[in-house]
Each structure stands twice: as C-alpha cells, then as structure tokens.
KOLDOBA-456845 format. One line per 2 residues: number of its first residue (from 1); their letters; for each residue z, y, x of C-alpha. Coordinates in steps of 0.25 Angstrom, whole numbers. Last residue first. Layout:
N
NUM) A) Z:Y:X; ... $
//
This chain:
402
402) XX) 250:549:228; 255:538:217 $
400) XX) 266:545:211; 261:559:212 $
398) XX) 251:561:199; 260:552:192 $
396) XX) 272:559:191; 279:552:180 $
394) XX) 291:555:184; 293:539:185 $
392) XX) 281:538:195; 284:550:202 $
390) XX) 298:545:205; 291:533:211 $
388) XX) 281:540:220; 295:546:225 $
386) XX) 303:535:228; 291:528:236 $
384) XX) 290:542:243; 303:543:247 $
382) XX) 303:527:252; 292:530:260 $
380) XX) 300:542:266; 311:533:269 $
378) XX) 303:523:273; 297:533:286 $
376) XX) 284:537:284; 270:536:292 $
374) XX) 256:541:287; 245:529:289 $
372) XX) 234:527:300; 228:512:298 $
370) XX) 225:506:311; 229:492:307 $
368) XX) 230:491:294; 240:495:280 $
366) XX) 241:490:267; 251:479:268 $
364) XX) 260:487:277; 264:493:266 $
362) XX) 279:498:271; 285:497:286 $
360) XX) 274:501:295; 280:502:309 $
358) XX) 284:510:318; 286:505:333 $
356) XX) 300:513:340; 306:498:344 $
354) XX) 295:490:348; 285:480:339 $
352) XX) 278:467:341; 288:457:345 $
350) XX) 301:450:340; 300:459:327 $
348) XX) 313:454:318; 308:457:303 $
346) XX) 314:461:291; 317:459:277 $
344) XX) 319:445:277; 331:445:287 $
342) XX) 321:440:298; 322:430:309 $
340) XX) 308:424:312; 308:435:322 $
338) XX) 294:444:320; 284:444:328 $
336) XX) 273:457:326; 258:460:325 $
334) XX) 255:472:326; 244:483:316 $
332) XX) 244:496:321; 245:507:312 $
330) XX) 238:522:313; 250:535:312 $
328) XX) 244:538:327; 256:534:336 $
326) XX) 255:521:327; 261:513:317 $
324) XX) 264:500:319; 259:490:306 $
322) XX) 266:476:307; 262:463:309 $
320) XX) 267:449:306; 260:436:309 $
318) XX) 261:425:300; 247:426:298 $
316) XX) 246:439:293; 261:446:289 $
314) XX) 262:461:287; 274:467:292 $
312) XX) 282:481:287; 290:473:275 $
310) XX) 296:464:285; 303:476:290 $
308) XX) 305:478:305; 317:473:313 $
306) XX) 315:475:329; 327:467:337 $
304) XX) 336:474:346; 347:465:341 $
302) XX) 349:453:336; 361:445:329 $
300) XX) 354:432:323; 361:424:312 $
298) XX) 360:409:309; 359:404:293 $
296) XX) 360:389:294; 354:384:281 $
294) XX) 357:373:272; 359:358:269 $
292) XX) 370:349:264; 371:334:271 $
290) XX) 386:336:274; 393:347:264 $
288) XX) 396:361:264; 405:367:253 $
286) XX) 417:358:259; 427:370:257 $
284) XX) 430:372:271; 417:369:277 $
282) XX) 417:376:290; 404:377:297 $
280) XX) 398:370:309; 383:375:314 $
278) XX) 374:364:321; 361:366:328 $
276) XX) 351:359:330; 339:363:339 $
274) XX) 325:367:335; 312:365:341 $
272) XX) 306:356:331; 301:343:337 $
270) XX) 306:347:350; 321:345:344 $
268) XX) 331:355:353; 341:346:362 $
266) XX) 356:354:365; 358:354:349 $
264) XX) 368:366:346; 382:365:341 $
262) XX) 392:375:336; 386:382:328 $
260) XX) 396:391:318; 396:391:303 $
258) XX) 400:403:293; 406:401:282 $
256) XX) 403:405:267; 389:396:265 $
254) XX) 376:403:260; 371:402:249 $
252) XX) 357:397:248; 359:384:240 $
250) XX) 358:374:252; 369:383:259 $
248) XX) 366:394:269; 375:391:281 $
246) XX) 380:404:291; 381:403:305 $
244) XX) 391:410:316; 385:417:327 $
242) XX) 381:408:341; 390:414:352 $
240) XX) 399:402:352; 386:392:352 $
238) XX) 381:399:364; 394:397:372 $
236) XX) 394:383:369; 379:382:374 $
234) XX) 382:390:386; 376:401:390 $
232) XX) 363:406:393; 360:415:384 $
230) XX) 348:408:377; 357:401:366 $
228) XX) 355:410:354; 340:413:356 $
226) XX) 337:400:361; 342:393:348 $
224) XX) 333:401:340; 322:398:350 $
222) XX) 326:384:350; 324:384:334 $
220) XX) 338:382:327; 343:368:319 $
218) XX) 353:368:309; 366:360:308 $
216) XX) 377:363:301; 390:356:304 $
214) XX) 400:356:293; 417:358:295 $
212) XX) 427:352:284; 415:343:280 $
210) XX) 417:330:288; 407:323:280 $
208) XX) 412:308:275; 398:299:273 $
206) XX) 397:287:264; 397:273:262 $
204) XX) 387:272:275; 373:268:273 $
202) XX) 365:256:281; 378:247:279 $
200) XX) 381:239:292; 399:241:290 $
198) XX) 396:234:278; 395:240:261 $
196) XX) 392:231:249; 393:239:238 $
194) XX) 403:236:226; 407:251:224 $
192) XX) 398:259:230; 390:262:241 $
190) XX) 380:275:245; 392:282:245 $
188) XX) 390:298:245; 395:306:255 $
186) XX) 411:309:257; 418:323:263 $
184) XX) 426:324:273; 439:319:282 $
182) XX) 436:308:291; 436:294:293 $
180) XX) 435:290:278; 441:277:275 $
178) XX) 433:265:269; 444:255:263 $
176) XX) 438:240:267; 441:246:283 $
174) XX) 455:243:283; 453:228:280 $
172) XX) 443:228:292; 455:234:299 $
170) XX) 464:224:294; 457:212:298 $
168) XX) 454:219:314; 469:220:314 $
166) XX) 472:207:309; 462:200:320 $
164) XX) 467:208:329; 481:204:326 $
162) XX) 476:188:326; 470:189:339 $
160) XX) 483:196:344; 491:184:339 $
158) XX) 481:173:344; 484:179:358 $
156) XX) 498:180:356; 498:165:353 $
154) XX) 487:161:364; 499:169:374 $
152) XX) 510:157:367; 500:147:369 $
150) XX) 500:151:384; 513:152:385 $
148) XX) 516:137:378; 505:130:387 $
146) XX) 512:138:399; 524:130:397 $
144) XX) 519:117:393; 509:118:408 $
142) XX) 523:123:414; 530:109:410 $
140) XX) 541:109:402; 557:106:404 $
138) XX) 555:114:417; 568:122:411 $
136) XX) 559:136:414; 548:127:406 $
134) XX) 556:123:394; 560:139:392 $
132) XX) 546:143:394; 542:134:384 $
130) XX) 552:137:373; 550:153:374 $
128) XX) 533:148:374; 537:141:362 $
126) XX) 545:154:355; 532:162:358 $
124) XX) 521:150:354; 530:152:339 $
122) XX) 530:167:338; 515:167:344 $
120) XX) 511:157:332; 519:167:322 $
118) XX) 511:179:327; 498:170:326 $
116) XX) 499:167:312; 504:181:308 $
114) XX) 492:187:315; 483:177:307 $
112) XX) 490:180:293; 487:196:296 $
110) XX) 473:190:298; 471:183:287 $
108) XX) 475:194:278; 467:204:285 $
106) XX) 455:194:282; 459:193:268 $
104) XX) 461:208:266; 446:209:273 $
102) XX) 439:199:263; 444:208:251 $
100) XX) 444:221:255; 433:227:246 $
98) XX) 427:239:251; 435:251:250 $
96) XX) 427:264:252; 432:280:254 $
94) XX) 447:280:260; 452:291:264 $
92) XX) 457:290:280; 451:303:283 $
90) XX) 450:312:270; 439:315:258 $
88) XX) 433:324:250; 424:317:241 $
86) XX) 408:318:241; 408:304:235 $
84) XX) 420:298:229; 431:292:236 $
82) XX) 438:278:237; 425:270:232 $
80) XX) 431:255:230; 426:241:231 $
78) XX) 416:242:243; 409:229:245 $
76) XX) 413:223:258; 408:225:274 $
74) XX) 420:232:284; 419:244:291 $
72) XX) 411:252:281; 404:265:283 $
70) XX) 407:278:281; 396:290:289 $
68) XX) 402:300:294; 397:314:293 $
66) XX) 407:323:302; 406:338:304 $
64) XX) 399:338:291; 384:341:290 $
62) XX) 375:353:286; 360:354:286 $
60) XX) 354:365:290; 342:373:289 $
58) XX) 342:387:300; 343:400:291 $
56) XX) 339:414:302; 348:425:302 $
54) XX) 345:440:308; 356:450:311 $
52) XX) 347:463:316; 350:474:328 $
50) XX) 339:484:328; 326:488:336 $
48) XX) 317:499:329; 303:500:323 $
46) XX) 301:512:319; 297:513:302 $
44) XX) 285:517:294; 284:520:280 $
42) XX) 268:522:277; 261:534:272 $
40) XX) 246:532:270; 246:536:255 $
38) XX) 244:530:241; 259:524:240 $
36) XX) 256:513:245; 264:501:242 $
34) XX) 266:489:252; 281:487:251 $
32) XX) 285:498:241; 291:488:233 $
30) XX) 300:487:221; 292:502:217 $
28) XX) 281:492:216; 281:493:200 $
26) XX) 282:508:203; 266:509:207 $
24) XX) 260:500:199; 267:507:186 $
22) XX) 261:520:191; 247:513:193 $
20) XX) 248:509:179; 252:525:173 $
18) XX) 241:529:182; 231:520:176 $
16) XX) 236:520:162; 237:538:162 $
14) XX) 221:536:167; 218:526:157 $
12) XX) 224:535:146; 216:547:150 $
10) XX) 204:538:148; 208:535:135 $
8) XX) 210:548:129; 197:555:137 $
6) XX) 189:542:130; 197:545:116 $
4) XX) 194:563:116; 180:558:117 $
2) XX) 177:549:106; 183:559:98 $
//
C-alpha cells in the first residue's frame, strides 16, 4: 500500500512540474523577446539602408501675433467694466470707463476758453478794420495803428492756444473710456470697479491677444538647425524649404492645422546652445490661446539611413551594442551610435554597422561575445514559436519545449 501511494505521488509531481513549466512557457507567448527555446538558434537579420520619416517634439509656448498690454491714459477710479474677461472683442470696443468727472469740467472750460477768444479776435478784427481806415485818412498815428494789428495777431494767437487747449481737454475726456486697439481676445483685469488706475501703474488693466494667427516658439539644438540650414542658401530660402509643423496640445492631442516657420533667431544662446524659433499657425476657431503650452512636433525626411530594431541592442552605460554575427556563425560584440530620432521601435545607426552586416535580432539578453549560435531568418523563428505553441495546446509535451 505504502508502495503503490509513494509511486502515485511521484508521478503527480512529475505531471505538476511539466504542466508548470508549460504554463511558464505560453504566459510569455506576448513576448518572445529574450525567450530560448532550449537551442542555439537565433533570428538574424541584414542590415540594410532604407529611407525613414522620423519626428522629434521640441516644448513651446504659444503667443498671439499681438499681446498688447492696456493701460490708462488718464489717472481716475475706474467706474465701469465694459467687457468681461476672456471676451472676444473688436478695435474701437470699449473695455474701462474711469470716471469722467474732473475731465468733463476741463473740456467744459476749455470749449468756454475758445469761445472767449474767438469773440475777442471778432472784436480786435473789426478794430483793426476801424484803424487801418483812420490811418489811410492819417486821422491816427502809425504807432495807434500798428498797436491795433498787433493785438488783433495776440488775438489769434490767444485763440489757437485756447483750441489746443480744447483739443488736448477733449482728448483726455476721450481716453476716461478704455478702447481696445486691436481685434482679439481679453486677459484677466488685475482692477476693478473702484480702483485707482494712472498712466504709472505696475500692471496693465489687461492684455488683448491677437489670436486670428499664433506664433509658436520653440527652440532647436544648433546642430538640428545645422542640418536644415547647411546648404548654403539664404535664410529666406531655407525657411520656405522648411516642412510644415504639427503642435501637440497640453492634453497630448494634437492640433488639426498644420503650422509653418517663419522666423529663426540669427544669435544662438551659449548658455544652452539652442536657437529660437517660431512657427505661425492659423487659429480659426480660437482653440489656441496666448500663454498656452505644448510641443512642436518637427519631421525628418532621411534617406540612406541604417534602421535596426530597438529589440536587437543591449544598453550598458548608455552606450548601445549589438551582436554581429560572423563568417563563422560566432558573434562579435559592437558598440554602436544611434540618432537621438527614433519612432520608438527602432533605431537610426549613425556609425557602427555597414549595409550587408547581420545582426542578432531576438534574445540578445543571453548571448556573449564569441558565442557560436545557429542562424535563422524571423520567419522561421516565428514558425517555430507558432509551433512550440500548438504543442503546448495539443498537449504534446514531450516536443513543446525541445
């Protein structure tokens, strides 16, 4: 009895352990990155030269074509708020009123000044008339005569003073309703009703953002630049020939029109080696705003470039190498340098490899230098993944994990 129970349960832990080492096996079926499949055959691929459209995100920070600040012309207590903020609104729309008290009164006074001096030069006109008369009849001297043109200029004089005067009252009178100079859109108000605004405040009463277009602006490495601007020609020319730009909002979607650079910074900042740029886009339907934040995405057309698989490297110190496989079906362990463009799949090899090279695509994880292994193609690595598999459902453990 005691017999017939060990032989029972060590049949069961030989039918446990397989059935485990099954379950091992096909919960990596996600992956067969890595995964031996209890030989020395790895997929290997030639390295070729290919054409690639690569992107790389720049941060931005988006602006409207205009961001002018409002600021008063004219010291008062503001008494009205026209708008509200973040409002839409129209050159010439009136945004403050501060109170218009003093500066009716002066208007006033002013208007009465030019009417005073206009009846003055009335009368000195029809003296003069009187004089000259008198003189021609030599009934007057020419001292009494000259005496009466001369107050008749002071008159005009006095009249033109007083219509500055007028002109200058009425402009101050003008500026008690804040106007906007521009169409856009408005900031917050940092004043309200019954604050104390002058032309010397520290903050403006707002800000109105041209938003019909927005400027972008981003800043490149100088060897990024370099690479777009190296031919020779000129500036101008160079932007033209620059691709269109996309814009990745704060959120992480990405905006619907495309934007276009149109301005490059002609000094490079030695602090961070980088140059400004800016990128206009079209704002039709005021999604983008001034202040707002995202990211520039730029494109790279290149060609004769070598694209290898991220999942063939091995990283060690931030260096990447790869495993090149020999005349002799042994591997040699190289360092390569890799673009820092990548799609996130694969990698642009600036150095390190030639066209024709074969590499090491799958488990590199578990290889060395020198190590001799059996080379297949990813199609028959695939085969055989598919058919370890299929063994593993039929139940054929004997050949699933050979």
């Amino acid at each position: 009895m005691k017999k017939h129970f060990l032989k029972f349960m060590v049949t069961q832990g030989k039918y446990m352990a397989i059935c485990a080492t099954g379950f091992i096996l096909f919960s990596c079926g996600n992956s067969q990155s890595g995964m031996k499949m209890g030989d020395d055959e790895y997929a290997v691929a030639t390295v070729t030269t290919t054409s690639s459209n690569q992107t790389k995100s720049y941060p931005a920070t988006i602006k409207g074509t205009q961001d002018i600040e409002i600021r008063p012309q004219v010291s008062g207590f503001i008494v009205k708020l026209c708008v509200d903020e973040g409002a839409t609104v129209r050159k010439g729309q009136a945004l403050f009123q501060i109170d218009p008290t003093q500066y009716q009164a002066a208007y006033n006074q002013a208007k009465a000044a030019v009417e005073t001096a206009e009846a003055n030069l009335r009368t000195l006109t029809l003296t003069e008339k009187n004089k000259h008369m008198l003189f021609e009849k030599q009934i007057i001297s020419s001292f009494e005569y000259e005496t009466a043109v001369n107050n008749l200029l002071s008159a005009k004089a006095a009249l033109a003073q007083a219509k500055a005067s007028e002109v200058s009252a009425k402009q101050n009178l003008d500026f008690c309703t804040v106007t906007s100079p521009s169409n856009g859109v408005i900031g917050t108000f940092p004043y309200r009703i019954g604050s104390l605004v002058s032309p010397s405040i520290a903050e403006p009463l707002t800000t109105v953002s041209e938003i019909n277009d927005m400027y972008v602006y981003f800043s490149m490495t100088e060897k990024d630049l370099l690479q777009l601007t190296k031919t020779g020609t000129s500036l101008k020319e160079e932007l033209e020939k620059m691709p269109a730009v996309k814009l990745q909002l704060a959120d992480g979607s990405f905006y619907n029109d495309e934007g276009k650079i149109d301005a490059v910074s002609g000094v490079i900042d030695q602090t961070t080696g980088s140059v400004s740029m800016r990128a206009i886009f079209p704002n039709k339907n005021n999604i983008l705003r001034s202040g707002g934040t995202g990211n520039v995405i730029f494109p790279y057309a290149m060609d004769n470039i070598i694209l290898i698989p991220q999942s063939s490297t091995v990283e060690i110190q931030d260096k990447k190498f790869v495993y090149v496989l020999q005349p002799d079906s042994t591997l040699k362990y190289t360092e390569v340098q890799i673009s820092d463009l990548n799609d996130g799949q694969n990698y642009i090899v600036t150095s390190g490899l030639n066209a024709s090279d074969k590499i090491v695509v799958e488990g590199v994880q578990q290889l060395h230098n020198g190590q001799k292994i059996t080379p297949i193609t990813q199609a028959q690595q695939e085969a055989k993944y598919q058919q370890h598999l299929k063994d593993q459902r039929d139940g054929n453990l004997a050949t699933a994990f050979n």
